[in-house]
C-alpha positions in Angstrom: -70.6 -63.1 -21.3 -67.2 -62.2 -20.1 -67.3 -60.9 -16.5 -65.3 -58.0 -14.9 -62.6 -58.7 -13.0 -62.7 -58.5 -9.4 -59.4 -57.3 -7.9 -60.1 -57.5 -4.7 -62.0 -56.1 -1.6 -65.5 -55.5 -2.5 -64.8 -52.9 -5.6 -68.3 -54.4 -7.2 -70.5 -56.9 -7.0 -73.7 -58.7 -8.2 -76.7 -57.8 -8.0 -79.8 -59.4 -9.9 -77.8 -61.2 -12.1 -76.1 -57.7 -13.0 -73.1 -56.4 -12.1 -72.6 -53.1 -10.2 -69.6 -51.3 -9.0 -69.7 -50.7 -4.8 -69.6 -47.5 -3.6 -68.9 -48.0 -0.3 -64.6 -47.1 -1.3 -65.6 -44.4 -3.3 -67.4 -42.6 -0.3 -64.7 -42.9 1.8 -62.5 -41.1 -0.6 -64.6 -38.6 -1.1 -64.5 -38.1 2.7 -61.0 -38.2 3.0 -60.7 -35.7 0.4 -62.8 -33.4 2.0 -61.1 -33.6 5.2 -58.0 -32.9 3.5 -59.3 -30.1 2.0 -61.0 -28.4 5.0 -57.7 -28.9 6.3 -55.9 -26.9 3.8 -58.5 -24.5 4.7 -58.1 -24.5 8.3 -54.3 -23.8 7.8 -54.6 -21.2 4.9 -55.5 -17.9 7.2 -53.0 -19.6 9.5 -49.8 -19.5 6.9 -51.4 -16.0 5.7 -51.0 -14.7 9.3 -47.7 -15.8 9.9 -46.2 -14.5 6.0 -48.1 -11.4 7.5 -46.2 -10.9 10.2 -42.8 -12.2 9.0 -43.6 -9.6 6.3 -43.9 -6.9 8.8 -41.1 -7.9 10.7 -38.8 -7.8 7.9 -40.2 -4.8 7.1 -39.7 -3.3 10.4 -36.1 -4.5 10.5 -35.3 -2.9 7.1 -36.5 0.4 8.2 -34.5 0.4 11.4 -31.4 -0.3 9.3 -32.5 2.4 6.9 -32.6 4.7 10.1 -29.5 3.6 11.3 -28.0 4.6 8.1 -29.5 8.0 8.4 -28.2 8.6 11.8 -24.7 7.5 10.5 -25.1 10.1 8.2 -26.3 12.8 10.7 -23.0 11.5 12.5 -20.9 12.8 9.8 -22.5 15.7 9.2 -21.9 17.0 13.0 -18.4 15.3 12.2 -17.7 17.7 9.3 -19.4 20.9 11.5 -16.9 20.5 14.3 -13.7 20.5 11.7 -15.4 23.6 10.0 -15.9 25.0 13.9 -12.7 25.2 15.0 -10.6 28.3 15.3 -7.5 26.7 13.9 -7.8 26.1 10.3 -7.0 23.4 9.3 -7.7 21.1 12.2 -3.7 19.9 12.4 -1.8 18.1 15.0 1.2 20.0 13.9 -0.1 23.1 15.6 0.7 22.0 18.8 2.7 18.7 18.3 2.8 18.7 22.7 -1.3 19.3 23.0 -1.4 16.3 19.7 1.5 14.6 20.0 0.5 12.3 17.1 -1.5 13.1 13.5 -4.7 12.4 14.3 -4.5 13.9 18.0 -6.0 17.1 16.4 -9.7 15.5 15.9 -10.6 16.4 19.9 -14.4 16.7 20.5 -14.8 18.0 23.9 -17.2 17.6 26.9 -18.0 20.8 28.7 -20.4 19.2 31.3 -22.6 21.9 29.5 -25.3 20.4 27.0 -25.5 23.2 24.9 -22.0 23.7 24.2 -20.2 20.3 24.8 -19.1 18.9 21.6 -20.0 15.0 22.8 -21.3 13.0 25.7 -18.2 10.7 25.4 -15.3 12.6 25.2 -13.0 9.3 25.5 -15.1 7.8 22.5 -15.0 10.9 20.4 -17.9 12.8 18.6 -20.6 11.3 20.6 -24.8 11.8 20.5 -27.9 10.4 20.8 -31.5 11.7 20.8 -34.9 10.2 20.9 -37.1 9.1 17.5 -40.3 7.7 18.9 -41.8 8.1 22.2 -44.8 5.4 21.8 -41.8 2.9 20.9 -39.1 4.0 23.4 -36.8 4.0 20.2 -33.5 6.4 20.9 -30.8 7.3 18.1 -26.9 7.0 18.6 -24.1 7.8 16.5 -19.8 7.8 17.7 -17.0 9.0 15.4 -14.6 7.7 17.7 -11.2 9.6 18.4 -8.1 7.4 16.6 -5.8 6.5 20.0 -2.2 6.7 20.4 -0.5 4.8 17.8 2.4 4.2 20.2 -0.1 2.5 22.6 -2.5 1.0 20.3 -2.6 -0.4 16.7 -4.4 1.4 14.2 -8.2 1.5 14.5 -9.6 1.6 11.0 -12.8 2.4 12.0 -11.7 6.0 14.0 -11.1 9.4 12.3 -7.5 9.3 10.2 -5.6 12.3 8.8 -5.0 10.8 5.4 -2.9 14.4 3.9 0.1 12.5 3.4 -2.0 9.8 1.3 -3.8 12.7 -0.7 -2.2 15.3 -1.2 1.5 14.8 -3.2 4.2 16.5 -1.0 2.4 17.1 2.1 2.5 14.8 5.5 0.2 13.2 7.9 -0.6 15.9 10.6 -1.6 18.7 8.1 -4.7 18.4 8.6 -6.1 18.6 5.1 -7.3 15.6 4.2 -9.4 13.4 7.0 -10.7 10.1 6.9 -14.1 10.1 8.8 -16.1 7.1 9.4 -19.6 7.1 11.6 -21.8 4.0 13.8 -24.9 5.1 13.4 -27.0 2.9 16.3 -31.2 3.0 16.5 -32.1 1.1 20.0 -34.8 0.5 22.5 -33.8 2.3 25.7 -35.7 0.7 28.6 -32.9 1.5 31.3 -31.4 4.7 30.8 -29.0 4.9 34.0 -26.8 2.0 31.8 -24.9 2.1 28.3 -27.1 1.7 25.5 -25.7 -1.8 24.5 -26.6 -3.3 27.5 -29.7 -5.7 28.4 -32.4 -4.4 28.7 -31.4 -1.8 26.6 -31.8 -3.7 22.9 -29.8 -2.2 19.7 -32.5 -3.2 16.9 -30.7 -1.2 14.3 -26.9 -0.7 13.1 -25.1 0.8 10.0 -21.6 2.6 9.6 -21.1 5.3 7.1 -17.6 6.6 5.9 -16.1 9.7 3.8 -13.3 11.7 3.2 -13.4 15.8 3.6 -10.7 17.7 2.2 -10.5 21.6 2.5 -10.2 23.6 -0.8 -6.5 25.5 -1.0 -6.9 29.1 -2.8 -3.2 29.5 -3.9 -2.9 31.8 -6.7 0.5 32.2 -9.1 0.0 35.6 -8.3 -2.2 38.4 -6.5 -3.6 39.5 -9.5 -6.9 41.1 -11.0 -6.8 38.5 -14.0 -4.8 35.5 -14.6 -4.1 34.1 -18.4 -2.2 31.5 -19.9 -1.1 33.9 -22.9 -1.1 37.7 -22.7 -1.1 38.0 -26.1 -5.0 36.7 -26.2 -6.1 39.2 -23.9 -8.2 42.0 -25.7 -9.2 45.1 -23.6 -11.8 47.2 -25.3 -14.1 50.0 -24.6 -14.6 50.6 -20.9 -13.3 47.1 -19.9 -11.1 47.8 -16.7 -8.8 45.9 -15.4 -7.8 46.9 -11.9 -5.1 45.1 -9.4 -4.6 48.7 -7.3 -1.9 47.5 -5.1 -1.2 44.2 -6.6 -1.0 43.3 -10.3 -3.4 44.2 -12.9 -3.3 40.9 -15.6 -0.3 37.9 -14.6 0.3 35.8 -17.2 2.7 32.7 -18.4 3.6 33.5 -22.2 2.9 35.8 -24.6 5.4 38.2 -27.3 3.0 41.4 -26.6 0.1 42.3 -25.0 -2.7 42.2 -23.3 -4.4 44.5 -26.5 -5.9 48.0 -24.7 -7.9 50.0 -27.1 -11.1 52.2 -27.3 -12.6 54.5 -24.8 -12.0 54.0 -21.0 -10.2 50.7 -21.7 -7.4 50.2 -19.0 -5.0 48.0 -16.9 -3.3 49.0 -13.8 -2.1 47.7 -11.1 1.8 47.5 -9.2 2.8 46.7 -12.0 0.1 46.7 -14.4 1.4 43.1 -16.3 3.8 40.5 -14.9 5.5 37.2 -16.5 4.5 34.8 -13.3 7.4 32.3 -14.2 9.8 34.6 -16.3 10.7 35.5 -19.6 13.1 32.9 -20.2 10.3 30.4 -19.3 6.9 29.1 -20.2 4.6 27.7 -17.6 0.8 27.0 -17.5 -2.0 27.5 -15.0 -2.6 24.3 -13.3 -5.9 24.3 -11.7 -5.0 21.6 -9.0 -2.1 23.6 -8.2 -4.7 26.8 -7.6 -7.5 24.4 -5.8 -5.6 22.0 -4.1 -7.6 19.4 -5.7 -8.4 17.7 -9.1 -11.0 18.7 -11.7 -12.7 15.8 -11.0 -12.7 16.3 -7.2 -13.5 19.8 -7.2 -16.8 19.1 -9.2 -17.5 16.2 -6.9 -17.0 18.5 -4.0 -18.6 21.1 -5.3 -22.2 22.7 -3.7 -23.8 22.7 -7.1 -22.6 20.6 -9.8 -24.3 21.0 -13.0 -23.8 19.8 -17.1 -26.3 22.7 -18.2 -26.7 26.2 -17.0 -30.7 25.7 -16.8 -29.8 23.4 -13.8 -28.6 26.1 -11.7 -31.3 27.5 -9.1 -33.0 30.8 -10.3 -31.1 32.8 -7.8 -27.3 32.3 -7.6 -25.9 31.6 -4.3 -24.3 34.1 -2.7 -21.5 32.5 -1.4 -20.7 28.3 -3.0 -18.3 26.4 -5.1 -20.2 26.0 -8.4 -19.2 23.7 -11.5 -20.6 23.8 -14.7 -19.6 20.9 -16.8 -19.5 23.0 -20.9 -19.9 26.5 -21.8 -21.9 28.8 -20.1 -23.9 31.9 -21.0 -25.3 34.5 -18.5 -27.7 36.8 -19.8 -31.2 38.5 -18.7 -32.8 35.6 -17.9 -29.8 33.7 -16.2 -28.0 36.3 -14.3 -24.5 35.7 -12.5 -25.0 37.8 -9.3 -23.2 36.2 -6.2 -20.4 34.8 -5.2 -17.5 32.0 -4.0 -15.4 30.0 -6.5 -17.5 29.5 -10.2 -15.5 26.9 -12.0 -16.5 26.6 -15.8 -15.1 23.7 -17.7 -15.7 25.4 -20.9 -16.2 28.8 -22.4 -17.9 31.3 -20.4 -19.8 34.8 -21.5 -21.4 37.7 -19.3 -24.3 39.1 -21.7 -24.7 43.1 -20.6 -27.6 42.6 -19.4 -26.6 39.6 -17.0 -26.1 42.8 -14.6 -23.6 40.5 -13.4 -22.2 41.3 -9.9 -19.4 38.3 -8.5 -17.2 38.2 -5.8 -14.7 35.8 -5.6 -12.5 33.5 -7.8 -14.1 32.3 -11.4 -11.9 29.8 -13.3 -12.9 29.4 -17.1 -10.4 26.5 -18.9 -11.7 27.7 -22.6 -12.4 31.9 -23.3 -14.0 34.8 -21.5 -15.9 36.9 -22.7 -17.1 39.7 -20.5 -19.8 42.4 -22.1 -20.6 45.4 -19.4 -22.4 46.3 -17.1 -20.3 43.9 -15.1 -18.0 43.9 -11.8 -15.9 41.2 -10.8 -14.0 41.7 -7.5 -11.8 39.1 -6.4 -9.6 37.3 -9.5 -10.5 35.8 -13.2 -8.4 33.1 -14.4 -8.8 32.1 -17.9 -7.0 29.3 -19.4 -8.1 30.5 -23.2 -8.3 34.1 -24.7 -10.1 37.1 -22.7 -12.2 39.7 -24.1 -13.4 42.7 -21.8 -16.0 45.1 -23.8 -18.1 47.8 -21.8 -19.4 50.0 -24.6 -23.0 49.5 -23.3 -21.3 50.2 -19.6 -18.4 49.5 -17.1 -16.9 45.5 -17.9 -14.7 45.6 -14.8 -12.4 42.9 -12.6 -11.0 44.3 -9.7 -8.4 42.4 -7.6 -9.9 42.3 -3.7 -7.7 40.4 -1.5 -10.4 41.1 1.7 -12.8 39.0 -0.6 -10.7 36.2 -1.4 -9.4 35.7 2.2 -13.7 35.8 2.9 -13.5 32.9 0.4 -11.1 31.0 1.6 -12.4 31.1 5.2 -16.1 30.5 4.0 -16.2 28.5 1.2 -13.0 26.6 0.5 -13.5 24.9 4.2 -13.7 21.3 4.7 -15.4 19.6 2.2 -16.8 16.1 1.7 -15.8 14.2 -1.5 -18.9 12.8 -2.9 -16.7 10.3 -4.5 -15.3 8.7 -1.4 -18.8 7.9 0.7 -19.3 4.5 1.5 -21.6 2.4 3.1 -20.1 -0.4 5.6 -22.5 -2.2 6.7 -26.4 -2.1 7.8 -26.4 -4.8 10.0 -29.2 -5.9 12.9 -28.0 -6.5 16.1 
């Protein structure tokens, strides 16, 4: 009988002539194990409790960030407010070069000593605020859009407010005041000791994001005060009832065209001082340029528009009274889409008034394909039409009157500072 092989300690051993295996190693493994394992157990709501927490903190950190951002943001909001606040428009060093004696002098938030009607609470820092978010936490808001200093004195600060015209707009110079370059420091902090600066111990900034834009203002320069603009007179067709009134001004302005604009059928009419006029001359042949009219591209107008849109079933129900609005293809107003309100309506396509759109605009509406313009309708203010143009009112009146009063309103109201979607940016969200 071949026996097992011992190999060593006392793994087995013999017992009545027989051979057994000892369990006295086995036991203690089994013990150890357990141990182990009640260990593992012992730690498990341990480890769960701290991931908890770490969890939560991160959490808690990311949403302070995430508020920090959205007091940036209310920074440049208040930012773009003051520009559109102030009496002088636009907001330019060059109209006082001895009160701003440099381009960027003109951005001057002020502090009254007054609450209610001081600009900031740091006028040396610029555009300055801060308000409360939670009570039970002691958790305060702050955001600075800091003045840009003297240039002579100081090197450029690329995080303070820049008039950026001269880098814009082709022809025009820093100090305009046209274009601005607006960055904000949105801060969230715990403010234990108010009677010192936020940023100071015991004071504690938990939360800190920067947020930057551009705002341009919207130029309203027409080729000529005129009731209707076109490319070519010879596509303009006046029928029945349509009306085309400049009273004091022109009635229809135009680039080219061998005759024209076509006036036939009952109550169809164009007058004005004079009723037609060749904006460039007969001898030459220009175009309407709608960045030459708007100051800005098509592709910056529509990003700075109030309401941007591909499809007309996108507007809101009820026009706005008084917004820039782009539609992005040809649009049709009718019964139930009506065009009743007002501002600058840019359509990047064809555009036609139904009779019973009942439609009612003042302003400026730009259309790069054709018009067509069925009455009842009244337009007051100018129509510019890149394409052909055709005025019919034999249900009623299909008029466009030129109203300079309306277009100045415009101007004041709705081509103000704007902010170009496309140049936001987000710095930084940092913790502090």
């Amino acid at each position: 009988m071949v026996e097992p092989i011992n190999y060593g300690g006392d793994m087995n051993k013999r017992v009545g002539g027989k051979w057994s295996f000892c369990s006295n190693s086995i036991s203690g493994s089994i013990i150890y194990l357990v141990i182990i394992f009640m260990a593992i157990l012992a730690v498990i709501p341990v480890s769960m409790r701290f991931l908890t927490v770490s969890r939560q903190s991160t959490q808690s950190q990311i949403n302070q960030v995430v508020q920090a951002q959205n007091v940036a943001r209310a920074g440049l909001t208040e930012a773009v407010s003051w520009f559109r606040r102030q009496a002088v428009q636009p907001v330019r060093s060059q109209s006082d070069p001895t009160l701003f004696p440099y381009p960027d002098a003109a951005f001057s938030p002020k502090n009254t000593g007054d609450p209610t009607t001081s600009d900031t609470i740091d006028e040396s820092t610029g555009l300055v605020k801060e308000f409360q978010l939670s009570e039970t936490k002691n958790l305060w808001a702050r955001f600075e859009i800091k003045r840009q200093p003297d240039p002579n004195l100081n090197p450029l600060d690329p995080h303070a407010v820049h008039d950026v015209t001269d880098k814009r707009i082709e022809g025009s110079t820093a100090g305009e005041g046209l274009a601005w370059y607006l960055e904000s420091a949105g801060y969230v902090f715990r403010r234990r000791n108010p009677s010192i600066p936020f940023n100071q111990a015991p004071n504690e900034i938990v939360g800190h994001a920067r947020v930057g834009t551009e705002i341009r203002r919207l130029a309203l320069t027409l080729p000529a005060n005129s009731a209707v603009i076109i490319n070519n007179r010879s596509n303009a067709a006046i029928q029945t009832n349509g009306r085309v009134a400049g009273g004091n001004n022109i009635g229809l302005a135009y680039y080219s065209g061998s005759s024209g604009p076509s006036v036939s059928g009952s109550g169809a009419k164009v007058s004005g001082s004079p009723n037609t006029f060749d904006i460039d001359g007969a001898a030459a042949f220009g175009t309407i340029i709608s960045q030459q009219i708007f100051g800005v591209s098509q592709n910056e107008l529509k990003l700075m528009a109030d309401i941007a849109v591909d499809n007309l079933a996108d507007l809101p129900p009820d026009y706005p009274s008084l917004a820039v609005v782009y539609i992005n293809g040809n649009a049709t107003f009718d019964a139930t889409r009506r065009l009743r309100g007002g501002g600058i309506l840019y359509v990047k396509g064809n555009l036609t008034l139904e009779g019973a759109s009942n439609t009612l605009f003042s302003g400026c509406i730009f259309v790069t394909g054709n018009a067509v313009i069925r009455g009842p309708a009244l337009i007051s203010g100018v129509l510019i039409v890149e394409g052909s143009l055709t005025m019919n009112g034999s249900g009623d009146v299909a008029e466009v009157d030129y109203d300079n009063p309306i277009l100045n309103s415009v101007r004041q109201q709705v081509a103000q500072y704007r902010e170009n979607k496309a140049m936001y940016y987000v710095f930084s969200a940092l913790n502090q």
